[in-house]
N, C-alpha and C positions, 0 to 999 in steps of 0.2 A: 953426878952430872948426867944428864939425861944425854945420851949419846945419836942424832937423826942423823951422824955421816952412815951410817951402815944402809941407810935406804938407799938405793939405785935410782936413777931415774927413770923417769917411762923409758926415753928414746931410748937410753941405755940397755933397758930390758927388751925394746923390742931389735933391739940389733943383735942380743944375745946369740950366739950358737947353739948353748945349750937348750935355747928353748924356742929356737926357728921351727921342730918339727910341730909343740904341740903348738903357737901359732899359728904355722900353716893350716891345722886344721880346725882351729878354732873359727880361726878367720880375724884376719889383723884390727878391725875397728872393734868386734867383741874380744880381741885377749885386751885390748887396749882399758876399755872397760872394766873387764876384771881383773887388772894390774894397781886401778885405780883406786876400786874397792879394798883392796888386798893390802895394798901400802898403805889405805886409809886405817886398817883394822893394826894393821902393823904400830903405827905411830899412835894408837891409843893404848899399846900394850907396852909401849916405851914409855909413855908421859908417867901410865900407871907403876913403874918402876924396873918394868920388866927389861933386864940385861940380854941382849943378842947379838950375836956375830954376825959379821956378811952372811957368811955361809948358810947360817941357821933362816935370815931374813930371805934369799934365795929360795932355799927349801919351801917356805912357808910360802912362795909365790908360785912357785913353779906348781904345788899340790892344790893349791886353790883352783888353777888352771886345768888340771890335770881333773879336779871333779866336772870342769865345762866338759873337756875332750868327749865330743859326739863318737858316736858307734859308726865303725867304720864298715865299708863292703870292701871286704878284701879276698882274693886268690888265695886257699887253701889248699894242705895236703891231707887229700883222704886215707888214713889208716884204719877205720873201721871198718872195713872188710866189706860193706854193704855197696854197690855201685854206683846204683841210682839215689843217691842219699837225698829222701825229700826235704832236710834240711840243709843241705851244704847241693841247692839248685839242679840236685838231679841229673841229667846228659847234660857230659861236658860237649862242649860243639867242637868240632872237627877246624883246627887252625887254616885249612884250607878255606874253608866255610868263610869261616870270617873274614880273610883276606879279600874273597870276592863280595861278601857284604860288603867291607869296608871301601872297594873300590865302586861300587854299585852307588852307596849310600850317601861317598862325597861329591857327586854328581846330580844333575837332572835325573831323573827318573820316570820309565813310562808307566805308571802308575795305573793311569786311566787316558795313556794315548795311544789309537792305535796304529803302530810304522807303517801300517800296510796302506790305508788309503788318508793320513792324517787327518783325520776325527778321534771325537772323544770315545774310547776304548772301554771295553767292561771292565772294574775291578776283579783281581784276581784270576783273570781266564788264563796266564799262564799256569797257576798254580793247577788248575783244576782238569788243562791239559794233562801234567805228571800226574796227577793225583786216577785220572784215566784210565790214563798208561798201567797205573801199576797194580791199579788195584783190580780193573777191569769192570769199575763204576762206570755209570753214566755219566754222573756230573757230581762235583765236590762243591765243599763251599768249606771256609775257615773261620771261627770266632776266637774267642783269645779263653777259653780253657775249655775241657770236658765235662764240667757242670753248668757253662753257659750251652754247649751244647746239647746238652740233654735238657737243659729249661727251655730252649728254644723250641726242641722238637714236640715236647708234650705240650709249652702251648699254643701251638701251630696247630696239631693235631687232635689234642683231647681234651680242651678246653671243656669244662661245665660236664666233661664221661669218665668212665671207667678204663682204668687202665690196670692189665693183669702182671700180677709182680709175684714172682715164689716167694715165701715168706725167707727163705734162705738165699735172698738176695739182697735185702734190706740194707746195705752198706753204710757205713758209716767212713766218710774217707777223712782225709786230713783237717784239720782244724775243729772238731768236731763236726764239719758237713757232713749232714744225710740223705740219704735218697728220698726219703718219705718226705722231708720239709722241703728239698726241691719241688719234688713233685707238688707238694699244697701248693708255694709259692707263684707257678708255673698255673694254676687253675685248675688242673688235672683231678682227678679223685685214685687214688691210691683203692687199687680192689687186691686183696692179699689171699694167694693160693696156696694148698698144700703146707705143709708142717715146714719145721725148718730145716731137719735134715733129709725128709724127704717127699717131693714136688712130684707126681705123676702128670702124664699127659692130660686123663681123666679127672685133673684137678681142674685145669682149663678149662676142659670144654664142658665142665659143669657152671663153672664162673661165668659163661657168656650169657647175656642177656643184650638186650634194644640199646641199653646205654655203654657198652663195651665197644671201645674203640683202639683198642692196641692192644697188643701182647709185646712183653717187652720183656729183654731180659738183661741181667746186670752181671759183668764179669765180679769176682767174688777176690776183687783187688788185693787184698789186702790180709785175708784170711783163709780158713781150710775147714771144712767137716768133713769127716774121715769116721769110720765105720760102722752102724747101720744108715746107708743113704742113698739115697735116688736122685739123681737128675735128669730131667726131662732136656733129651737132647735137641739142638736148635735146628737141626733139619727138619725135624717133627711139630715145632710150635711155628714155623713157619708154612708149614705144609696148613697148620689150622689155620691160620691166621688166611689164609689163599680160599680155602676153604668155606670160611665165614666172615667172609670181607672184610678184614681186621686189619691195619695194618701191624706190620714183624718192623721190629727195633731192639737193634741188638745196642747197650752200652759198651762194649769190648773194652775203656779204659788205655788195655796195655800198648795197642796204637802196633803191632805186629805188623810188618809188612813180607818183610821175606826172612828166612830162617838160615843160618849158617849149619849145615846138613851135617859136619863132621864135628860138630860142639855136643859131647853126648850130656843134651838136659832136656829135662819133658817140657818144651814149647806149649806156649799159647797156639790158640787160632789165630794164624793170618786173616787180613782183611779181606782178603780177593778170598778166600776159602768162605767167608760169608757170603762173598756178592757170588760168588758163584751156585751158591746155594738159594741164589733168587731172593734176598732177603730186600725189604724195603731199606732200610736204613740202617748204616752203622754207626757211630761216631768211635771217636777215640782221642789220645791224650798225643801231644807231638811231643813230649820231652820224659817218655818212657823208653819204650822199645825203640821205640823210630829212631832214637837219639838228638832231638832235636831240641828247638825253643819252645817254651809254655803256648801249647794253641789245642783247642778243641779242632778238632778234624771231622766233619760230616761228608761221607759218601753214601752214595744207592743211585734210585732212581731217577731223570731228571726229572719228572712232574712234580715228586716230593720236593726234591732240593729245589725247584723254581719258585715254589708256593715258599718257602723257608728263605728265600734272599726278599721277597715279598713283605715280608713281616717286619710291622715297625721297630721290634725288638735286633732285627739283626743290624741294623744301621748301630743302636747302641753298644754291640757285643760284637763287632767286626775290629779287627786287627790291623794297625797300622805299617806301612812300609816295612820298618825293619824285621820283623817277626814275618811277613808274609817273601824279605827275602830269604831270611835264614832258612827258613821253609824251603823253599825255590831251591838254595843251590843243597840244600841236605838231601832234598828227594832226586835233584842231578842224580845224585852219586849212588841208589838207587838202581837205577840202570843197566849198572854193569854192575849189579853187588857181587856175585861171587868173585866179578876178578877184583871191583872195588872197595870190598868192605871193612878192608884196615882204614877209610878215611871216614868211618864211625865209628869215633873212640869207644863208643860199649861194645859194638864188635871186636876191635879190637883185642879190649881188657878180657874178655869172654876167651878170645883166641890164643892166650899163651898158653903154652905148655906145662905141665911139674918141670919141667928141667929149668925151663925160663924162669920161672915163679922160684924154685929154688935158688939159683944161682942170685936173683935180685936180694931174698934174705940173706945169702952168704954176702951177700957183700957188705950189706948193709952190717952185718956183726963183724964183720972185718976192720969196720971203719971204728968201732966202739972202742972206749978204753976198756981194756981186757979186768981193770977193777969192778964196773961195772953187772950187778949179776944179771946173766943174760943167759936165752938159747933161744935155738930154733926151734919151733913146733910147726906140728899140721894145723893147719885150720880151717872150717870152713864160713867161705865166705855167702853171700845171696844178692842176689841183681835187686832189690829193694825197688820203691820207687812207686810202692801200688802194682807191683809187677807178679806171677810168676811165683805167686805165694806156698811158703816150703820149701823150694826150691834150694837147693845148698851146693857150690861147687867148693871143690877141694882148690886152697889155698897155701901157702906159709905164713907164719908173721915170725915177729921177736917177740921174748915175754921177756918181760924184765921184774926180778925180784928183790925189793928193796923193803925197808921197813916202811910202814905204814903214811908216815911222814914222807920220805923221799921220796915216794911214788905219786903221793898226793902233789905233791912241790912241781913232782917231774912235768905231770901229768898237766897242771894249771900251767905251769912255763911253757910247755911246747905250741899252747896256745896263745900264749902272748908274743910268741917268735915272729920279727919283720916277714914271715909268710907263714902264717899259723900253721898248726901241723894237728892234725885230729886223731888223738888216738883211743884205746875205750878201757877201761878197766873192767877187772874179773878176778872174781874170787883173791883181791887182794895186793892183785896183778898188772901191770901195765901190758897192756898186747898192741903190736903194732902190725896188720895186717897187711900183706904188699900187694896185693893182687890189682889193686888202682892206683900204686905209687909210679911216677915214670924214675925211670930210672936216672936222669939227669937230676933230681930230687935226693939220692942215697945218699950222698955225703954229705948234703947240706941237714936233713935231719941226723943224721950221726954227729954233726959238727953241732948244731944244737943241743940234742943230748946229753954229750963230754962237758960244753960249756956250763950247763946247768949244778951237773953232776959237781962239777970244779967248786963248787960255790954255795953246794950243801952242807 
């Protein structure tokens, strides 16, 4: 006898407990839908002869469901050792920060009004006040990345000319973007100086011709050439560039504003170290160094930056309220960075000690089942992020040594954890790196760990 009590009914299902979470995220008129399908397929696999239990008929809904379940954005914990992880969104933002976004953002906002005599206000001139202030620009302007940035500037500027580029700057950043298809896309013509590891001054100024209209040069984000090499220093190609009326465009990328002096790692150039150097134009990235949200950041001169809010392109590539506060109260803090600068979490993370950074692993292995094979190591960690490339600061993590399986098991569980936990594998190895873990996080990956562990 063909048995259809084991089927549930919809309402049934959707009042479930068991399966409120992947509803909620499904969203209740599509789980609805595919409860529908699902018991449809089910009831031909009854007629056909097929014997099932509640339990079995459940299962079979819940996993149909489970292949809808959308990709989520969720709060991660970084154990890969790497800071500014351009996959897991780079600078974390400062809780502060957001607090006063959040109180800013559920209100009116003066956007474009100004308090002072109530007329319609310039966009952004708060921001371009700090931006001023710190860098010791004239005038700033903000789009929403530093490759809108840099398209913006070359097609302002070098539209239908020649623009001089080392060949050992050619970048290639994230997603497979390159400097060179910017630049086509932009109008610009890409003119390629000097070898790739090594760029003289006299590569330049042999490149200059009628149609040369910028010297430009591109921080090396991402990568390193290291021994026979030259690089033509930027005080030097802007002295040419003054020289043969060119304008000097620095891409700096890593968005440096000020330095933590007692952190011993070899620093980028600060911003204000270019303008100070009389450079026309700099840009940079706001969610590297700066620690901030995704925005391309243009400072220098204001003639240049007036003629660039000018351009029908920046109306496209300008940044909406919330990215232009995050901005806003990140460079606040700024201000008073050396007494400020724990309220920029990469500061911060930069700022513990080996004792601090030890004591964090020790605990973290304290919290472990002692079956578990584990220890401490050294590790080094890297600020990531397109940043500061080679760069290596001294770390701890845990290694965990398991057989091949376990590790794999561990390793895919810890990311399926109600707050994923990111960790990397090596040489066969689970490493869990603590240098970006906060510490209110230690037990709860050791309590996921043990769980997993339980169940292998």
């Amino acid at each position: 006898m063909k048995d259809f009590s084991v089927i549930p009914s919809i309402n049934n299902l959707l009042d479930n407990n068991d399966l409120k979470y992947l509803i909620s995220q499904i969203g209740r008129d599509k789980a609805k839908e595919l409860m529908v399908n699902s018991i449809s397929n089910i009831r031909k696999q009854i007629k056909a002869g097929t014997i099932l239990e509640k339990e079995q008929v459940m299962e079979m809904i819940k996993s149909d469901l489970q292949k809808y379940k959308p990709l989520e954005l969720k709060a991660v914990i970084n154990c890969t050792g790497t800071i500014l992880h351009t996959n897991l969104g780079r600078a974390v933002l400062s809780k502060k920060v957001m607090d006063q976004v959040s109180e800013l953002l559920t209100n009116y906002v003066n956007v474009e009004f100004d308090l002072r005599t109530g007329r319609r206000g310039k966009r952004g001139d708060y921001i371009n006040q700090l931006l001023c202030n710190l860098t010791n620009a004239e005038a700033g302007l903000v789009v929403n990345n530093n490759a809108s940035a840099t398209f913006l500037i070359l097609n302002e500027f070098s539209k239908n000319t020649d623009v001089l580029v080392s060949r050992g700057e050619l970048v290639e950043i994230g997603g497979s973007f390159r400097v060179p298809d910017i630049m086509s896309l932009s109008g610009a013509n890409l003119k390629e100086v000097g070898t790739t590891n090594k760029t003289k001054l006299s590569d330049y100024q042999a490149a200059i011709d009628d149609n040369t209209s910028m010297i430009m040069k591109v921080h090396q984000s991402n990568f390193q050439i290291v021994g026979f090499t030259h690089e033509t220093a930027i005080d030097q190609l802007i002295e040419l560039a003054k020289k043969t009326s060119l304008l000097s465009y620095y891409d700096l990328g890593s968005g440096l504003i000020s330095r933590k002096e007692d952190i011993s790692i070899k620093w980028d150039h600060t911003v204000r170290e270019m303008i100070d150097l009389d450079i026309d134009l700099v840009s940079f990235s706001g969610d590297k160094l700066l620690g901030s949200t995704q925005a391309g950041i243009i400072v220098g001169k204001k003639k240049y930056i007036d003629r660039l809010k000018k351009n029908p392109l920046y109306r496209i590539l300008r940044v909406g309220k919330l990215t232009d506060a995050v901005l806003y109260y990140t460079l606040k803090n700024y201000l008073n960075f050396q007494k400020d600068f724990q309220e920029i979490p990469f500061f911060k993370i930069l700022s513990q000690g080996n004792d601090s950074l030890l004591n964090k692993a020790k605990t973290l292995s304290s919290f472990l089942n002692n079956k578990i094979n584990h220890k401490i190591i050294k590790s080094l960690a890297r600020t990531g992020g397109g940043s500061m490339p080679g760069e290596r600061l001294d770390s701890f993590a845990i290694e965990i040594s398991e057989t091949e399986r376990n590790i794999t098991l561990l390793y895919l569980g810890l990311m399926e954890a109600e707050k994923p936990i990111v960790s990397y594998l090596q040489q066969g190895k689970l490493i869990l790196d603590i240098i970006a873990v906060e510490e209110s996080d230690i037990e709860y990956i050791a309590e996921e760990i043990n769980n997993i562990f339980k169940k292998l």
